[in-house]
N, CA, C, O and CB atoms as a CASP TS submission, in Angstrom:
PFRMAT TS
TARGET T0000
AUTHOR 0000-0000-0000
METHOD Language model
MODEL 1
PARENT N/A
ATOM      1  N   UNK     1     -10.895  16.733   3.099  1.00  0.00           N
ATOM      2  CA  UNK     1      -9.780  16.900   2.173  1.00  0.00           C
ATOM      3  C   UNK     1      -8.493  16.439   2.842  1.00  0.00           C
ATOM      4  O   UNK     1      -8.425  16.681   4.047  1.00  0.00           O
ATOM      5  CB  UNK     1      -9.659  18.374   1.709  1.00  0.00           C
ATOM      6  N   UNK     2      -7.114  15.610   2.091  1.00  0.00           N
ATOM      7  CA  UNK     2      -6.493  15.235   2.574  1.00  0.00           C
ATOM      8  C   UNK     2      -5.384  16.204   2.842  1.00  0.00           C
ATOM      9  O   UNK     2      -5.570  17.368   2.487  1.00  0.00           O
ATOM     10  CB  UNK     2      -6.408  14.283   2.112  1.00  0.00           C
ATOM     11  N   UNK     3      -4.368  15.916   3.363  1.00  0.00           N
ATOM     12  CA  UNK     3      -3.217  16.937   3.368  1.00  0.00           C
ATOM     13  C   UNK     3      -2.062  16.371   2.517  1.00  0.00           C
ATOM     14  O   UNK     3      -2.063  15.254   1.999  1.00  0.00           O
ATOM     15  CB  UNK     3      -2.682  17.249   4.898  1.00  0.00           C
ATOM     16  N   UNK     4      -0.918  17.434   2.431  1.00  0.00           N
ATOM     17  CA  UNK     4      -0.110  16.935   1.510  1.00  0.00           C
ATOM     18  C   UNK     4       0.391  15.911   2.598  1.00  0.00           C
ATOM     19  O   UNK     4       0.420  14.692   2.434  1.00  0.00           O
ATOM     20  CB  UNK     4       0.944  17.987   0.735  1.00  0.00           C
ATOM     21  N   UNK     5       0.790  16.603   3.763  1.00  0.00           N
ATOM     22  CA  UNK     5       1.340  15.050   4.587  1.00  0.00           C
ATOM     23  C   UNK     5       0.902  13.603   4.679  1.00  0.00           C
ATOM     24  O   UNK     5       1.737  12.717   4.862  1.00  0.00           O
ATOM     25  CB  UNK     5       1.278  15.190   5.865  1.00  0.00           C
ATOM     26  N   UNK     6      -0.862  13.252   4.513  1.00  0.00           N
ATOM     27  CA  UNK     6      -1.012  12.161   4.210  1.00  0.00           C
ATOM     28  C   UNK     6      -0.740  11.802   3.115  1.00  0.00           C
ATOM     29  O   UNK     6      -0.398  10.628   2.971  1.00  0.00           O
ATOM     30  CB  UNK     6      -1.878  11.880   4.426  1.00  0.00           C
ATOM     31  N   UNK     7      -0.786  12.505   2.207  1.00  0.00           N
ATOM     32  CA  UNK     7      -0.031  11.628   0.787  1.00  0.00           C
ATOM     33  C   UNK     7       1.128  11.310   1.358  1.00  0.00           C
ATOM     34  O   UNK     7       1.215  10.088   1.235  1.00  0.00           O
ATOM     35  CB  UNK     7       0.326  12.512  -0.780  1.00  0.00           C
ATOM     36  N   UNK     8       1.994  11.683   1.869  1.00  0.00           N
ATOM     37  CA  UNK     8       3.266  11.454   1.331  1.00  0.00           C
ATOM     38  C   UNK     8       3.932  10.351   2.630  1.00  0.00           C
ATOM     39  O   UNK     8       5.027   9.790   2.619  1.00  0.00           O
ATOM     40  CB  UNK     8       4.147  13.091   1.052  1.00  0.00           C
ATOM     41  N   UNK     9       2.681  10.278   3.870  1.00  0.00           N
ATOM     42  CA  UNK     9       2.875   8.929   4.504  1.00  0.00           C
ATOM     43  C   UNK     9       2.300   8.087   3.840  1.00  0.00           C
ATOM     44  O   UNK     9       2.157   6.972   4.342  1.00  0.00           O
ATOM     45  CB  UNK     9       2.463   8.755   5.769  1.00  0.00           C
ATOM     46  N   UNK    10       1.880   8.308   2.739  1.00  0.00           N
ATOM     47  CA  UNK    10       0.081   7.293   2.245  1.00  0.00           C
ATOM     48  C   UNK    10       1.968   6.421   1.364  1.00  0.00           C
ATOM     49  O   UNK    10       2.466   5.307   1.528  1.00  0.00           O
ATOM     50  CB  UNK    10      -2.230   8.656   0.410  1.00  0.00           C
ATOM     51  N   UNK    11       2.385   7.516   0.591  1.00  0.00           N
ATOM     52  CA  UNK    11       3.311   7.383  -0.471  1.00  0.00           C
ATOM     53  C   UNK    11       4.658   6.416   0.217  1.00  0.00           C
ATOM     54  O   UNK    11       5.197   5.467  -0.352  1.00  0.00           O
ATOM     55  CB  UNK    11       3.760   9.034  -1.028  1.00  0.00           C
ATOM     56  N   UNK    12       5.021   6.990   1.655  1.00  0.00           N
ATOM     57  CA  UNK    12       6.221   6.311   2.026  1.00  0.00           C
ATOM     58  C   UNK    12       5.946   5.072   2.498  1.00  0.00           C
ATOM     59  O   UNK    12       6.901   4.305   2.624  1.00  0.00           O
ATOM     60  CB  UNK    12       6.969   6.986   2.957  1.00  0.00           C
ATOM     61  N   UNK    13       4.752   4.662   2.818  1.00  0.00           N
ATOM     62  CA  UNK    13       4.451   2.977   2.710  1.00  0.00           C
ATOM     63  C   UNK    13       4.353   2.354   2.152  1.00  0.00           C
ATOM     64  O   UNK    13       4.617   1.167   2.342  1.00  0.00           O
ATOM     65  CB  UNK    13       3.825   2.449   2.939  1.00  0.00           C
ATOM     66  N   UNK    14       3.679   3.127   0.628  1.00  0.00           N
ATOM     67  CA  UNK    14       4.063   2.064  -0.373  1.00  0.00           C
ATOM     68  C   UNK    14       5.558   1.959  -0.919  1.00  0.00           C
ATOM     69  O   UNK    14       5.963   0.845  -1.254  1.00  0.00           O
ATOM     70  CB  UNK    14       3.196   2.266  -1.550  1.00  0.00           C
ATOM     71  N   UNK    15       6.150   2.742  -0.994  1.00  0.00           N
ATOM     72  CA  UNK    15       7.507   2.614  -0.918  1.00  0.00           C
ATOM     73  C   UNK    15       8.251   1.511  -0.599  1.00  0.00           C
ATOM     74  O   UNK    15       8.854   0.698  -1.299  1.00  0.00           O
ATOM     75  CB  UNK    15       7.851   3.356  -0.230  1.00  0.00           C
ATOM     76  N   UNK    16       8.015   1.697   1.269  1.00  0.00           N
ATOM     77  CA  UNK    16       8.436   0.426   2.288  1.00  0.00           C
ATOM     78  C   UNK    16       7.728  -0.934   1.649  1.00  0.00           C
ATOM     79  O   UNK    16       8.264  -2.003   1.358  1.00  0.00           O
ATOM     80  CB  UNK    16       7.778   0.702   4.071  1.00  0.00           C
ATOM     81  N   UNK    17       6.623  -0.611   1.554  1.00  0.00           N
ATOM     82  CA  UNK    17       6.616  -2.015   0.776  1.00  0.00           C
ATOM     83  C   UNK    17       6.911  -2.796  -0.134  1.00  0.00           C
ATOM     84  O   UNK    17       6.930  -4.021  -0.014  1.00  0.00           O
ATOM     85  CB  UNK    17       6.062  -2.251   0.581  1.00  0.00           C
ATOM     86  N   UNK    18       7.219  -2.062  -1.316  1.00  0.00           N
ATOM     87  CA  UNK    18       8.015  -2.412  -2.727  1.00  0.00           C
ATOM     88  C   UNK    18       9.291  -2.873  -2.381  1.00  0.00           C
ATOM     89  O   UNK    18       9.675  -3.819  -3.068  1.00  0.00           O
ATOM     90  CB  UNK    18       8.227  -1.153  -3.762  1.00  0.00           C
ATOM     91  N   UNK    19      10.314  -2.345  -1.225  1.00  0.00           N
ATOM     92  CA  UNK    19      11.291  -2.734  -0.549  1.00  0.00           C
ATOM     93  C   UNK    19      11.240  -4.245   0.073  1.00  0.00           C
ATOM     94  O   UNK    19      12.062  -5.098  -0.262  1.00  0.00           O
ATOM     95  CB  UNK    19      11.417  -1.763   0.371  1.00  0.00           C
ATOM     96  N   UNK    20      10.743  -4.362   0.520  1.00  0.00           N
ATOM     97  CA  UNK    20      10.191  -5.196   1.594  1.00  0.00           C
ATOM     98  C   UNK    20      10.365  -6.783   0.551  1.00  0.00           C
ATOM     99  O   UNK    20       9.953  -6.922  -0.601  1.00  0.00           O
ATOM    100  CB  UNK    20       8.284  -4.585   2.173  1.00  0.00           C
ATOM    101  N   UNK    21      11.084  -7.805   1.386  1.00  0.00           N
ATOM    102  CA  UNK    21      11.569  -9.048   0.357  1.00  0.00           C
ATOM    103  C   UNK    21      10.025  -9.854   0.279  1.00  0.00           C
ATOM    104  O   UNK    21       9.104  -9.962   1.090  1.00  0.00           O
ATOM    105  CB  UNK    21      13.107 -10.267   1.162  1.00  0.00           C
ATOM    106  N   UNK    22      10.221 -10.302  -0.979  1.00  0.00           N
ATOM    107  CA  UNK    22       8.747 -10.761  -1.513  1.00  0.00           C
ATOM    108  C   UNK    22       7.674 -10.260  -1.688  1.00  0.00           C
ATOM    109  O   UNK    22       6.627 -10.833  -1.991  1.00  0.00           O
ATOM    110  CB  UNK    22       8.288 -11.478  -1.005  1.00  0.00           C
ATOM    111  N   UNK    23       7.906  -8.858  -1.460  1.00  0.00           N
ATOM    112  CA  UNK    23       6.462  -7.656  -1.474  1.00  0.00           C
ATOM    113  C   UNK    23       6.945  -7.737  -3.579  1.00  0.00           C
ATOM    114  O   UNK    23       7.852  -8.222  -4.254  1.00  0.00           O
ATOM    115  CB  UNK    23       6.856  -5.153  -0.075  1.00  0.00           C
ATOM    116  N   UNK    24       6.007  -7.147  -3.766  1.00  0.00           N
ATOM    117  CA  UNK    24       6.177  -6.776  -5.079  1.00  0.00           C
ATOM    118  C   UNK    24       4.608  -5.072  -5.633  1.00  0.00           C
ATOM    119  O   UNK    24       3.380  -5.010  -5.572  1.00  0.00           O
ATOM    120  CB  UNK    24       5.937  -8.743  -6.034  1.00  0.00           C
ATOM    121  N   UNK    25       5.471  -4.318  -5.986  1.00  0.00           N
ATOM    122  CA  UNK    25       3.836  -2.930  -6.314  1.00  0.00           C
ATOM    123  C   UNK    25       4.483  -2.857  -7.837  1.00  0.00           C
ATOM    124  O   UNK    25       5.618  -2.893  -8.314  1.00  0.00           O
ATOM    125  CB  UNK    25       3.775  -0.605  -5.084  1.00  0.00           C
ATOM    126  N   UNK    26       3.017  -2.725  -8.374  1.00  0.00           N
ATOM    127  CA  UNK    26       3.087  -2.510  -9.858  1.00  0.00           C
ATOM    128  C   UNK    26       2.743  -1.303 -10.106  1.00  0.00           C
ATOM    129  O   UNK    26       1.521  -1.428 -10.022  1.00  0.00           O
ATOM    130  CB  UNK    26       2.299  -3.348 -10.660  1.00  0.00           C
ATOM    131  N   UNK    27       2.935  -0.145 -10.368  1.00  0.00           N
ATOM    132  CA  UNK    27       2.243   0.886 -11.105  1.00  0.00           C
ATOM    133  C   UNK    27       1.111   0.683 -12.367  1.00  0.00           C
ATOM    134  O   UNK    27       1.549   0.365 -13.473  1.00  0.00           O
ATOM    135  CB  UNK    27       3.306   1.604 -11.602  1.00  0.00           C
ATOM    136  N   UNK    28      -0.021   0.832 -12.217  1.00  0.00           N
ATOM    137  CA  UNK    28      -1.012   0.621 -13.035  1.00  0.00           C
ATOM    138  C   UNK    28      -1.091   1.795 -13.942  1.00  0.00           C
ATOM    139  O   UNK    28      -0.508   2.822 -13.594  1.00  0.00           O
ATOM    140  CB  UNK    28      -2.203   0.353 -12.322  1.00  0.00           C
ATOM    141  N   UNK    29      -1.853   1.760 -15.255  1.00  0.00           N
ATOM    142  CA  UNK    29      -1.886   3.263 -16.032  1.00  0.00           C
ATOM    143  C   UNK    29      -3.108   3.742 -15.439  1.00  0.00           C
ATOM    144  O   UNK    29      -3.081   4.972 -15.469  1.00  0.00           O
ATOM    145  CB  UNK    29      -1.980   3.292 -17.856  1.00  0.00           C
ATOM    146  N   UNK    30      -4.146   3.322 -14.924  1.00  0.00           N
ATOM    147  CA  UNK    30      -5.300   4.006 -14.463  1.00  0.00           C
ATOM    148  C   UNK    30      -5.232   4.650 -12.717  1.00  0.00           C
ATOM    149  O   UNK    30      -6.125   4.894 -11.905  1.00  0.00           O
ATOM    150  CB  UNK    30      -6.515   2.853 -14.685  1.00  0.00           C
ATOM    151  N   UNK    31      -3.455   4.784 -12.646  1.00  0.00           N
ATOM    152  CA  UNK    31      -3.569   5.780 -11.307  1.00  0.00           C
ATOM    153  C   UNK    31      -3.644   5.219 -10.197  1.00  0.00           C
ATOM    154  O   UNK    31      -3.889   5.873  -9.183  1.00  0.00           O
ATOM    155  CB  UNK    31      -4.675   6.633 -11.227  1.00  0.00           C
ATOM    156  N   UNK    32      -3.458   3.981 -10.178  1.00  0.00           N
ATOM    157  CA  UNK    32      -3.240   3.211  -8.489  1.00  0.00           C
ATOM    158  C   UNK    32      -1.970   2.242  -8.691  1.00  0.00           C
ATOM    159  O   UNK    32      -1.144   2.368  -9.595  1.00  0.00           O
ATOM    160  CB  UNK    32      -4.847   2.021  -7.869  1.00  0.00           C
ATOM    161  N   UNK    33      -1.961   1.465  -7.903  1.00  0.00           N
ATOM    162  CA  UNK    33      -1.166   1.122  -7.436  1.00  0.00           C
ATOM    163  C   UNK    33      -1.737  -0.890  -7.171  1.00  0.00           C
ATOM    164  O   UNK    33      -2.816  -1.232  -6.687  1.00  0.00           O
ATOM    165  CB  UNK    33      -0.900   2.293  -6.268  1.00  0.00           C
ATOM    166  N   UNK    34      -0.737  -1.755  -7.612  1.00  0.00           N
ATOM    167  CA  UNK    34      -1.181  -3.408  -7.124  1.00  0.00           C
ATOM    168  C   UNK    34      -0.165  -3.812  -6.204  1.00  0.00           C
ATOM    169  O   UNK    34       1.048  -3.754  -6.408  1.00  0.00           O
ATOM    170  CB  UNK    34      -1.211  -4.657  -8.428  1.00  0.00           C
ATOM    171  N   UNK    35      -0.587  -4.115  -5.452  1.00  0.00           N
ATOM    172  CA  UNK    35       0.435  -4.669  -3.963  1.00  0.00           C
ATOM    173  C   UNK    35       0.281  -5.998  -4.371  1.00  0.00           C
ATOM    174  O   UNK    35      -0.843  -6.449  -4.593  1.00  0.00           O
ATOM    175  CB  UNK    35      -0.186  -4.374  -2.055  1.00  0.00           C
ATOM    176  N   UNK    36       1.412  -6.750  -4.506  1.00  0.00           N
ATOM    177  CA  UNK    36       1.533  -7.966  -4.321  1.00  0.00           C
ATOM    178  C   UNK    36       2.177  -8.753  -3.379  1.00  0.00           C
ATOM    179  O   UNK    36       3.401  -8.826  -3.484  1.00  0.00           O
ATOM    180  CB  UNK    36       1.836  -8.234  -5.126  1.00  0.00           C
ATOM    181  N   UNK    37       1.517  -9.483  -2.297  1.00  0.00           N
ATOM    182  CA  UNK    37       2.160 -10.018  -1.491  1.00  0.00           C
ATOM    183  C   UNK    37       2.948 -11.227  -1.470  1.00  0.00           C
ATOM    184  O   UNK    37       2.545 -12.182  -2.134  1.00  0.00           O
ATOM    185  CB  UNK    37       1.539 -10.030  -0.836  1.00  0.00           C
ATOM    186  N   UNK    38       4.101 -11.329  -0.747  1.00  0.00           N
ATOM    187  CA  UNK    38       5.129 -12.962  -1.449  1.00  0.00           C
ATOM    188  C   UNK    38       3.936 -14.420  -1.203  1.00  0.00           C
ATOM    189  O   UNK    38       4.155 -15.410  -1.901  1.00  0.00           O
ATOM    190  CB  UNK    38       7.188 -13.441   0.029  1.00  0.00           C
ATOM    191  N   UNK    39       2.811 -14.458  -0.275  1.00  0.00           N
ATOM    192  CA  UNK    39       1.983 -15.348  -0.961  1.00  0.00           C
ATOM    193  C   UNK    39       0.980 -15.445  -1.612  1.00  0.00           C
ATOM    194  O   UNK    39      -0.129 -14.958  -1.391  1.00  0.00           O
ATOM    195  CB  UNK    39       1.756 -15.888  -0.525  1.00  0.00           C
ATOM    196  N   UNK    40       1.440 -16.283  -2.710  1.00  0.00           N
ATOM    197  CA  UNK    40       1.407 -16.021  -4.696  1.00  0.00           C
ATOM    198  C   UNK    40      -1.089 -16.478  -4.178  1.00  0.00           C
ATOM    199  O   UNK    40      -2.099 -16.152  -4.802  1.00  0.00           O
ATOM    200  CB  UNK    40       3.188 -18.525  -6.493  1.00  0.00           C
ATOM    201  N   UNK    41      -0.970 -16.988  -3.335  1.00  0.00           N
ATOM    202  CA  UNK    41      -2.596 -17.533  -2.944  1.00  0.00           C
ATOM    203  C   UNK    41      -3.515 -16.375  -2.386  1.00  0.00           C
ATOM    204  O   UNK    41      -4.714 -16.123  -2.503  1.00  0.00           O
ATOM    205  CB  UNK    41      -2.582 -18.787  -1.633  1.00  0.00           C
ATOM    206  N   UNK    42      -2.409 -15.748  -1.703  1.00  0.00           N
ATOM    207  CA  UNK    42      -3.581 -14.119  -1.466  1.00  0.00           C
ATOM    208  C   UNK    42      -3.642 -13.290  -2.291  1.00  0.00           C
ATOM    209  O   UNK    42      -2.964 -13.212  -3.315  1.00  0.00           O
ATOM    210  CB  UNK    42      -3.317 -13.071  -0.378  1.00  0.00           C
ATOM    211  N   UNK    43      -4.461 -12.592  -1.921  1.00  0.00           N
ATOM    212  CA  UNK    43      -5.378 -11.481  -3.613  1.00  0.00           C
ATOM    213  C   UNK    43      -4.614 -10.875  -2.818  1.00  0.00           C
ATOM    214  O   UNK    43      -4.346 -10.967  -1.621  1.00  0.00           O
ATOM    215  CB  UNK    43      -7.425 -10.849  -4.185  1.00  0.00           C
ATOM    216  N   UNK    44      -3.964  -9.548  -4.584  1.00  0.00           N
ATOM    217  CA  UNK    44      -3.033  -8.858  -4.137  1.00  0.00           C
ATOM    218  C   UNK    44      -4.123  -7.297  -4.179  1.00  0.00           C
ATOM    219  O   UNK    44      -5.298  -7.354  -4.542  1.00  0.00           O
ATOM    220  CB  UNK    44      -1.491  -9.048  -5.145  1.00  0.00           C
ATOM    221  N   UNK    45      -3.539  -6.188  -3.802  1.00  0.00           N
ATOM    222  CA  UNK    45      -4.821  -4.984  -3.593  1.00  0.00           C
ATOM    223  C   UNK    45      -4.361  -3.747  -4.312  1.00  0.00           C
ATOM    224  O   UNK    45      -3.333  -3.593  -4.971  1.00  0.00           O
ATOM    225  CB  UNK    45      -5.141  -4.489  -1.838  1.00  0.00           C
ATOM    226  N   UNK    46      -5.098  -3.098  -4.116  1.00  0.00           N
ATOM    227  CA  UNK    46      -4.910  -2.036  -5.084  1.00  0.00           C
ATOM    228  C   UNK    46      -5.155  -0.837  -4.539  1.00  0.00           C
ATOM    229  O   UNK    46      -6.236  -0.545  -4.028  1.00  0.00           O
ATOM    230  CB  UNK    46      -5.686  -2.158  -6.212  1.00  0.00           C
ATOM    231  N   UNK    47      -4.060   0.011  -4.624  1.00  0.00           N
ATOM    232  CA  UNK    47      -4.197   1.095  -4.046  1.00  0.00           C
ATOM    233  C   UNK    47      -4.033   2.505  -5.177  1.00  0.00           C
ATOM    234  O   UNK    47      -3.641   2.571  -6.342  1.00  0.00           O
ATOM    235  CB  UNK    47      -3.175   0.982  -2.889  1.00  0.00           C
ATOM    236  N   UNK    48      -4.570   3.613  -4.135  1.00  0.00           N
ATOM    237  CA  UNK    48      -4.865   4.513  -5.380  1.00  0.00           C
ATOM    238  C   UNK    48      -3.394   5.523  -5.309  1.00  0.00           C
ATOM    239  O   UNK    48      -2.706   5.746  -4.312  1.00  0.00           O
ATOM    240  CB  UNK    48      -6.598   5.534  -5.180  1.00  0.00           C
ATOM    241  N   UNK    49      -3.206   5.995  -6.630  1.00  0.00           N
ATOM    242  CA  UNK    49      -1.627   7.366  -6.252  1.00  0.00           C
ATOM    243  C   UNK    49      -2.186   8.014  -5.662  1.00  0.00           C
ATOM    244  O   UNK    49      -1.465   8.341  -4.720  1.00  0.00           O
ATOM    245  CB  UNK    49      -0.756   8.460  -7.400  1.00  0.00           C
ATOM    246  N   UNK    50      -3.426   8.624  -5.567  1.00  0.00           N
ATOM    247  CA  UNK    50      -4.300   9.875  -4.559  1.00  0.00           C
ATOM    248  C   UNK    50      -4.725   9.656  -3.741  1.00  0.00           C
ATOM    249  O   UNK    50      -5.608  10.511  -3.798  1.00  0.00           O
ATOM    250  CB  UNK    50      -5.292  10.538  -4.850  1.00  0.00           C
ATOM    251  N   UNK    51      -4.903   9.155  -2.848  1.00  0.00           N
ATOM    252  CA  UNK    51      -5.808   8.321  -2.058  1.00  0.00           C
ATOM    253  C   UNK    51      -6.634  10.069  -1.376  1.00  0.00           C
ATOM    254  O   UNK    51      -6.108  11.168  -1.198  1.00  0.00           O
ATOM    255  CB  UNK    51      -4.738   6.923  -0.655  1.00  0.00           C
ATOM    256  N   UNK    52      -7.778   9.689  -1.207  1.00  0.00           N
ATOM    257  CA  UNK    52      -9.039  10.820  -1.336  1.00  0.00           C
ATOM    258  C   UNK    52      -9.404  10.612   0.147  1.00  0.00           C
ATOM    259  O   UNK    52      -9.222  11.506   0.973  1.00  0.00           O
ATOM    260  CB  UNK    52     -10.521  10.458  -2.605  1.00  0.00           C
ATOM    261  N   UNK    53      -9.990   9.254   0.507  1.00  0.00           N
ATOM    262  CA  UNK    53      -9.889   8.870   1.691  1.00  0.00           C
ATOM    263  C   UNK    53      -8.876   9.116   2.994  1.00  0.00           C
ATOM    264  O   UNK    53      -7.674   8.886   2.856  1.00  0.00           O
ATOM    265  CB  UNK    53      -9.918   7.895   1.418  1.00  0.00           C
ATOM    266  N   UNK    54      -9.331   9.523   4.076  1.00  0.00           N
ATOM    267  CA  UNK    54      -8.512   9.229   5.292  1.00  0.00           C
ATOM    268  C   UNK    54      -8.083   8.096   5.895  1.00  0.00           C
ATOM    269  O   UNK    54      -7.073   7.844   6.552  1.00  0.00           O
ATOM    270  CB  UNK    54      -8.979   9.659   6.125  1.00  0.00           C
ATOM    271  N   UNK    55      -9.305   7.258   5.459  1.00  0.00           N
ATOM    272  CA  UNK    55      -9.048   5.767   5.684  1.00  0.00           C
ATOM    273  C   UNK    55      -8.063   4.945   5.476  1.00  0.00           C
ATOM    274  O   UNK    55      -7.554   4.012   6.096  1.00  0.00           O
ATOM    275  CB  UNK    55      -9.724   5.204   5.192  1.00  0.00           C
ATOM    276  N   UNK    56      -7.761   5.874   3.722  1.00  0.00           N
ATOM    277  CA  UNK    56      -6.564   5.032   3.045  1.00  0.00           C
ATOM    278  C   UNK    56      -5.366   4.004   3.576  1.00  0.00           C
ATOM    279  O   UNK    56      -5.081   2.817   3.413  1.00  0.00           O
ATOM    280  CB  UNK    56      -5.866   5.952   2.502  1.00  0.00           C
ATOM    281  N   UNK    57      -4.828   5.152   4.310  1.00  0.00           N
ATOM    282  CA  UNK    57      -3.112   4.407   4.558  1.00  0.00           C
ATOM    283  C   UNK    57      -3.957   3.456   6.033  1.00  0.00           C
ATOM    284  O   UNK    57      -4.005   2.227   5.972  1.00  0.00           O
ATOM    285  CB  UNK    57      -1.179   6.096   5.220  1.00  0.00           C
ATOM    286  N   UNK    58      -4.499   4.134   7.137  1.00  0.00           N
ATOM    287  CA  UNK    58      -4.930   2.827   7.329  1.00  0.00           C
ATOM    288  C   UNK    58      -5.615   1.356   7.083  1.00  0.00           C
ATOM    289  O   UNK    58      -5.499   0.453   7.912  1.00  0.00           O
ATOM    290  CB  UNK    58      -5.154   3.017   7.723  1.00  0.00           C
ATOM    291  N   UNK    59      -6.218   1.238   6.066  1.00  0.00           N
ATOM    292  CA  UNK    59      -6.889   0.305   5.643  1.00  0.00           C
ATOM    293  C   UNK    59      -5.531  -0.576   4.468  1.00  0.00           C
ATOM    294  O   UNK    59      -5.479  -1.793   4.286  1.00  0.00           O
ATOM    295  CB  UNK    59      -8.426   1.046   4.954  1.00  0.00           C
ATOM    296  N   UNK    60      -4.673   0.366   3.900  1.00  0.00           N
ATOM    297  CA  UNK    60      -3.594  -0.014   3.376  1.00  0.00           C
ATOM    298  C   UNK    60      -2.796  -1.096   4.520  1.00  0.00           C
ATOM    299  O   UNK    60      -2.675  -2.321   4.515  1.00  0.00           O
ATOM    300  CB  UNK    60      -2.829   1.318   2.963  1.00  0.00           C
ATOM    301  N   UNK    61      -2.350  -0.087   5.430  1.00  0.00           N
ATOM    302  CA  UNK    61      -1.732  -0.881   6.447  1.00  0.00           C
ATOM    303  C   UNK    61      -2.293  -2.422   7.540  1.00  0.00           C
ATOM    304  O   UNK    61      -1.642  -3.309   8.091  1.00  0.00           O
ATOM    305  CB  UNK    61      -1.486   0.227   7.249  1.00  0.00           C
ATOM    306  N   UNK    62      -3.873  -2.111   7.452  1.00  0.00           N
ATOM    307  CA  UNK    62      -4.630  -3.240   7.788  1.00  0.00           C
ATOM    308  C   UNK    62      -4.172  -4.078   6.883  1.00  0.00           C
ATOM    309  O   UNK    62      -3.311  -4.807   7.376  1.00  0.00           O
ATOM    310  CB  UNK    62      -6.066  -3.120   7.797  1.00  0.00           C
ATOM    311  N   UNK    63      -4.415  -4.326   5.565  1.00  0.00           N
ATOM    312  CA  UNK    63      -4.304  -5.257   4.155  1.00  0.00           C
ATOM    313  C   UNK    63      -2.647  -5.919   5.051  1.00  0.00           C
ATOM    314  O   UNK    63      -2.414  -6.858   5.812  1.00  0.00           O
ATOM    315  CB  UNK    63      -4.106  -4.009   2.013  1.00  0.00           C
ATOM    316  N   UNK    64      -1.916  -4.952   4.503  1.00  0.00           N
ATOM    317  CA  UNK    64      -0.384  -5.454   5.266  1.00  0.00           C
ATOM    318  C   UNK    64      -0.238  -6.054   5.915  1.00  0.00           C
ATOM    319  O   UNK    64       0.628  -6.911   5.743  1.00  0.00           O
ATOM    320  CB  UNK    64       0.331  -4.900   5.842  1.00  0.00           C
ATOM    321  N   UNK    65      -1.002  -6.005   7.119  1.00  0.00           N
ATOM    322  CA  UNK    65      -0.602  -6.520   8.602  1.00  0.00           C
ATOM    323  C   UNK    65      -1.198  -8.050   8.162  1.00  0.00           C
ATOM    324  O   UNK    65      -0.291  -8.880   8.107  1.00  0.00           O
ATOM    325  CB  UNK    65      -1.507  -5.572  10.217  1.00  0.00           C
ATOM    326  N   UNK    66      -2.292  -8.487   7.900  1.00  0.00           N
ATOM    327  CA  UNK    66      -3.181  -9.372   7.961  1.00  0.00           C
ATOM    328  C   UNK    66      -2.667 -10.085   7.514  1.00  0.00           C
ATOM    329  O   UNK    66      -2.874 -11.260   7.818  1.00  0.00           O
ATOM    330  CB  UNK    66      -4.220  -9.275   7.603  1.00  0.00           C
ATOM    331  N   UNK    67      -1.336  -9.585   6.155  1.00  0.00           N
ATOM    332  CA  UNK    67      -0.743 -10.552   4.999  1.00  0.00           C
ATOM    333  C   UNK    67       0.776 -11.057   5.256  1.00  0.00           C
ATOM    334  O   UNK    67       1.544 -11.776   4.617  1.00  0.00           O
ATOM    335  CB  UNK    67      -0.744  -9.716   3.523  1.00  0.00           C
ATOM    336  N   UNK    68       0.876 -10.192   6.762  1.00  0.00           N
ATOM    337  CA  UNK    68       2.403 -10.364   7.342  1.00  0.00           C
ATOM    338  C   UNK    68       3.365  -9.888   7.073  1.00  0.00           C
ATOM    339  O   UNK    68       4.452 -10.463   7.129  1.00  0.00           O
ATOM    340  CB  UNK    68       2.885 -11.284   7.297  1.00  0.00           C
ATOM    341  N   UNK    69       3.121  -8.320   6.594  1.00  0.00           N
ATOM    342  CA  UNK    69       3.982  -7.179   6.890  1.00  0.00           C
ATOM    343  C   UNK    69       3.552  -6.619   7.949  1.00  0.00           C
ATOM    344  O   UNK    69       2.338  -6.785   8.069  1.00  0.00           O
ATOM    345  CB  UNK    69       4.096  -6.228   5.919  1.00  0.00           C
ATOM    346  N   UNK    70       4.074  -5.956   8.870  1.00  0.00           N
ATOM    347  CA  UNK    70       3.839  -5.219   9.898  1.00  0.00           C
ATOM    348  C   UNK    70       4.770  -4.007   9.715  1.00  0.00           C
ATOM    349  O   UNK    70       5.960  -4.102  10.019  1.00  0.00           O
ATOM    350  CB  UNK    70       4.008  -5.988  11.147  1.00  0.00           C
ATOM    351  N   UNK    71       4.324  -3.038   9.295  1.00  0.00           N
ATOM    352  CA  UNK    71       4.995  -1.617   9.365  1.00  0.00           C
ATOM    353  C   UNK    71       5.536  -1.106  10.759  1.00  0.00           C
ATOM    354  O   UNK    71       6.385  -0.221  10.868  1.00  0.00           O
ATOM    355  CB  UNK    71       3.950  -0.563   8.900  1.00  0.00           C
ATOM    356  N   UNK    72       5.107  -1.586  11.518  1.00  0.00           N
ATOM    357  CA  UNK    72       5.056  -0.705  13.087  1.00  0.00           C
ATOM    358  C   UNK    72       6.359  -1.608  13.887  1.00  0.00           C
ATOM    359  O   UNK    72       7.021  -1.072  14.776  1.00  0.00           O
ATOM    360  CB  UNK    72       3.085  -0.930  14.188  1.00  0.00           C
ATOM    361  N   UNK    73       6.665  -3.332  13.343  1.00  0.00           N
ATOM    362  CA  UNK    73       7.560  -3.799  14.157  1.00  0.00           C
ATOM    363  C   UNK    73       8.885  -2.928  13.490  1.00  0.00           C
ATOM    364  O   UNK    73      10.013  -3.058  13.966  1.00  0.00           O
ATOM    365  CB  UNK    73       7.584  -5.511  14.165  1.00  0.00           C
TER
END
């Protein structure tokens, strides 16, 4: 089971990313979330508002890094 604290790091990255120039997140009606990255050629991902997983925000943040956001610089 997750804690409220991982939501709400799960939550403040997607945040940072909606910020982030050329990032773009859509709110979906079925409860997640579409990350779009500024290049228009990579598949953009989808993340959940709950994330259930522990994995989540890391595997979120993997997607990121790979696409040339880096949260950590």
């Amino acid at each position: 089971m997750q804690t409220m604290r991982h939501k709400k790091d799960y939550l403040r990255v997607i945040k940072l990313v909606d910020s982030a120039p050329g990032w773009n997140v859509k709110k979906l009606r079925t409860n997640h979330y579409m990350i779009f990255p500024p290049d228009k050629d990579a598949r953009p991902y989808t993340a959940s508002r709950s994330p259930s997983d522990h994995r989540s925000q890391k595997n979120l943040e993997a997607w990121l890094k790979r696409n040339g956001l880096d949260l950590a610089a």
